[in-house]
C-alpha angles and dihedrals in degrees: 000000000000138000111236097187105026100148090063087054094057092042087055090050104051087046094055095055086042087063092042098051085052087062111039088058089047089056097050092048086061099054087057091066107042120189106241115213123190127244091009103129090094095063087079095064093053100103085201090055102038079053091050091049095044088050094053103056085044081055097045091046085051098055095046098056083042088057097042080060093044091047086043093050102037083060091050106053080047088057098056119222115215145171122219130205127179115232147174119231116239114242113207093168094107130126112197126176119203098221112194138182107215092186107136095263102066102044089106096060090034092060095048091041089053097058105041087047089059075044089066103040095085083069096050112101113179095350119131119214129196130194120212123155127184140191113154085343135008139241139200102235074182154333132262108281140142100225094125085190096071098034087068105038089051099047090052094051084049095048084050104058106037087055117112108158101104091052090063084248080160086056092060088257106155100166102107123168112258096256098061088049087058102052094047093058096043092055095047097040107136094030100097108050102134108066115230097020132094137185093010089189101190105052086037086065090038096063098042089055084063097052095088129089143179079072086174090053115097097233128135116257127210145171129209097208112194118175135125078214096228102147126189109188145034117299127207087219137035114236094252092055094055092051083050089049096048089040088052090060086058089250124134135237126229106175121202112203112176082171134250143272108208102017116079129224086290092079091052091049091055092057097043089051090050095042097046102033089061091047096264133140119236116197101196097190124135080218120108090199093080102081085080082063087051097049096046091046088050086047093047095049112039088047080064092032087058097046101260100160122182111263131207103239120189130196117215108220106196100152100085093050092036097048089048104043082043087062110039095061089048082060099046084056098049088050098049087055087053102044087043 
């Protein structure tokens, strides 16, 4: 708790005493010089005066000790008591695109990272989010938007469809009932538009890095990266060209590696090299999970980025003061009915 205005309230309070010490010596002087009334001993004997007398100095007492809270109170409501807390703003001007590979072999991560990610959208407040997966060619699953109603929805469709676990997909199974066959092509049409490639990486990243918009609004920009970077085929760019491309728009990298089957290390070093090297962060986890971590690193840095700075925020707290003084002066009144 602290005192805003403290120096009014001393200043109430000093003239208050003030007032009451000029009283209090007036009153004094006048008993000095009584005023003398004739035929008047017999007042004393009366039981109904000596009562009267008795109930109103119990009600000037009573309305003394009424108006020290009032004056008290009165000085303390002036001199505002607050409470202050030091917060960060929240920054809900971001833009971030979810940019999967839906080659086969990540159907397994796609699937977990989908859902968490529906999982996270009740705690988004202002932030846009965009879908685009990629295998030979990408598609849009959708824009960037923030109705939350439809992310989710969505990304749980998507989850959904891509999810073959329960098939044996891993066991080499490939006999699926006709609806799921359905859905999962549904979800990754578009994505194989070149015959005999897969997971082309480069040009994934580098259509992902042209799905946002607004490009004169001051709004951070981020994209979720997920790829074991296995290509099979013959990319337009090379992967560092892409991360130039998407640097260049002023948009940052966060890149998901849950590793690789068939690539050697030599996979995970080229996109660490293209992440890093373009100030980016590379989580290499085969964790799902780990897209909360991503999310609360990208939170945490573009509010910076953006200039959100902790304030000092204080809370005024008036009721106490306002209800007693309040009172205090229904009660003066009330006395000084009585006392008339």
């Amino acid at each position: 708790m602290v005192m805003t205005f403290w120096w009014v309230t001393l200043l109430l309070l000093l003239a208050a005493l003030a007032v009451w010490g000029i009283t209090f010596w007036n009153r004094r002087a006048m008993r000095k010089a009584p005023v003398l009334v004739a035929n008047s001993q017999y007042l004393d004997r009366i039981p109904s005066f000596v009562r009267a007398q008795r109930v109103a100095k119990v009600l000037r007492v009573l309305q003394i000790g009424i108006a020290v809270i009032a004056v008290v109170s009165a000085s303390v409501l002036s001199g505002r008591i607050a409470t202050e807390r030091i917060e960060t703003p929240e920054f809900s001007s971001r833009d971030i695109v979810l940019c999967l590979d839906v080659s086969g072999s990540m159907y397994e991560y796609d699937t977990e990272i989908l859902s968490t990610f529906a999982e996270m959208v009740d705690s988004f407040d202002g932030e846009r989010v965009a879908l685009t997966i990629f295998n030979s060619t990408s598609r849009t699953v959708f824009p960037l938007t923030n109705d939350y109603d439809l992310i989710q929805r969505q990304l749980e469709e998507g989850a959904e469809a891509i999810d073959f676990d329960e098939f044996g997909y891993r066991l080499g199974n490939r006999d699926y009932p006709e609806d799921k066959v359905r859905s999962y092509v549904d979800f990754v049409e578009g994505t194989r538009g070149i015959p005999d490639q897969a997971s082309v990486v480069p040009d994934g990243l580098a259509s992902c890095g042209q799905v946002f918009d607004q490009a004169d609004t001051e709004r951070s920009r981020s994209i979720i990266f997920a790829t074991d970077n296995e290509v099979n085929g013959e990319p337009i760019f090379t992967l560092d060209e892409a991360a130039d491309a998407v640097a260049a728009r002023d948009i940052d990298l966060y890149t998901f590696y849950p590793g690789a089957y068939d690539c050697g290390p030599e996979c995970l070093e080229e996109l660490r090299s293209a992440t890093e090297g373009h100030d980016g962060s590379l989580y290499e986890s085969s964790d799902p999970r780990a897209i909360p971590s991503i999310i609360d690193q990208i939170q945490k840095s573009q509010a910076q980025a953006m200039g959100a700075e902790p304030t000092v925020v204080r809370t005024d707290h008036p009721t106490f003061g306002f209800v007693l003084t309040f009172l205090s002066l229904i009660g003066i009144l009330v006395l000084g009915w009585r006392a008339r």
